[in-house]
N, C-alpha and C positions, 0 to 999 in steps of 0.2 A: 452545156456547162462543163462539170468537169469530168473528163473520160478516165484519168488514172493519176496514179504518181509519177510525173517524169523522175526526180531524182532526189537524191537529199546530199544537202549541202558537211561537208568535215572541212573545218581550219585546222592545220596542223600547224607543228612546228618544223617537224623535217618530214619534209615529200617522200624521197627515198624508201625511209623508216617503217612510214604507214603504209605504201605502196605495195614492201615485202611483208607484213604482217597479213594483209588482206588477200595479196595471192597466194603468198606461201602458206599460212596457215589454214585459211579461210577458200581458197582455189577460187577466189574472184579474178576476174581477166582483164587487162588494160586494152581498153578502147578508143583513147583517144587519148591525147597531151596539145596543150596550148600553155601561149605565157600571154599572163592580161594586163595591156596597159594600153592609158591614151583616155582619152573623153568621154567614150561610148560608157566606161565602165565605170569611171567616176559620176557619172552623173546615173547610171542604175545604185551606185551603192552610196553617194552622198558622201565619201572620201575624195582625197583629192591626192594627187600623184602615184596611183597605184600603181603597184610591178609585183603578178604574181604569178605562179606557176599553179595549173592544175592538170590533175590526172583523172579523167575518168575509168571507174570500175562497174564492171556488169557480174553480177553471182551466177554460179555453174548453170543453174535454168536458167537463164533470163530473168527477166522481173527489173523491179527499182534501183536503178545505178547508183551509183556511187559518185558526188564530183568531190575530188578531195584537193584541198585549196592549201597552197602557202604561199601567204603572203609575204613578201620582203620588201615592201613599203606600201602602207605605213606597216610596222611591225603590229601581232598580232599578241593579245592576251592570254592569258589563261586564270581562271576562276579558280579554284580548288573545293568548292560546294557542288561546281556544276559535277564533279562525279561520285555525288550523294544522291541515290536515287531518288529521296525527298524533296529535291530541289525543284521549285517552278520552272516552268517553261520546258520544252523538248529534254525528253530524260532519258529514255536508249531508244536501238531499232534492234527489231528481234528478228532472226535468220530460224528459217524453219529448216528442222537439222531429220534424218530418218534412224541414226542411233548416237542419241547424246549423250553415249557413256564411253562409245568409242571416240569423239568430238572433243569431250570433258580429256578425257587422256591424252588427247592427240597434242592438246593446247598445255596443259600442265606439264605436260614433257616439255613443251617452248619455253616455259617458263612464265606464260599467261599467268595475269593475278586475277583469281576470282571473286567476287564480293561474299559467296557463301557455298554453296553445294547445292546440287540437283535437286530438286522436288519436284514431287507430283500434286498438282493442285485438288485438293478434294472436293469428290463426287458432289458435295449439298452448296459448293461456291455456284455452278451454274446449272444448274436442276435440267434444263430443257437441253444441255449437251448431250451427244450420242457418242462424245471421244476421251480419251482420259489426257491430259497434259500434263507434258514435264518442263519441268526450264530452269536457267540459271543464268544468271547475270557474270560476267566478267569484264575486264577493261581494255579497249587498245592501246597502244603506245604512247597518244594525248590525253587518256581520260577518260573517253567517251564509253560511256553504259552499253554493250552489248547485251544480247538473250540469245539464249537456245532454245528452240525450242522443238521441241516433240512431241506430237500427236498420234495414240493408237485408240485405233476402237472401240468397244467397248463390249 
């Protein structure tokens, strides 16, 4: 069945934008570009006349890529709930960070928006953990809920 996460899907609005957010700030690495259009791909996503550009991103270790999509037909949406971390359906992806105070400042210097500041989650939320967490939420350039997150021992 299923072995891992191949990757997770970002619609943007400008390819570019998100590209340098994610390398620049983030030191994820482009591994691949394609532009998608024709039949193959209308009939996986049930549109019809697609032309879109994607960029795939891989994180400093390896691990779950990134395929970051913009669409330039049909044009693409935006919600403005979807970056309320209340909102149903897929709500962020967390990056496991080893100091996210140096992380948090690296980003507020770029001018990252954060939803709130750093905390560490308390000891009695998961009684059987052996680590302590930290994390915070911020947003990238469409929206989308990021986490930081960092784990020490205990």
């Amino acid at each position: 069945m299923i072995q891992s996460i191949d990757h997770i899907n970002l619609v943007v609005k400008d390819l570019a934008t998100t590209v340098r957010f994610y390398t620049e700030l983030l030191d994820f690495r482009v591994t691949n570009r394609a532009t998608l259009q024709g039949d193959w791909i209308d009939s996986i996503t049930g549109l019809s006349g697609i032309h879109a550009d994607v960029v795939f991103l891989e994180p400093p270790q390896c691990g779950t890529r990134l395929e970051i999509l913009q669409y330039h037909n049909p044009p693409s949406h935006s919600l403005p709930d979807n970056s309320r971390p209340n909102t149903g359906g897929l709500r962020h992806i967390a990056f496991l960070v080893n100091d996210i105070a140096a992380t948090t400042e690296k980003l507020r210097n770029a001018g990252v928006q954060f939803l709130g500041t750093p905390a560490e989650v308390p000891a009695g939320i998961l009684p059987q953990s052996t680590v302590r967490k930290s994390l915070c939420y911020f947003l990238d350039p469409d929206g989308v809920i990021l986490e930081l997150a960092e784990y020490r021992s205990v």
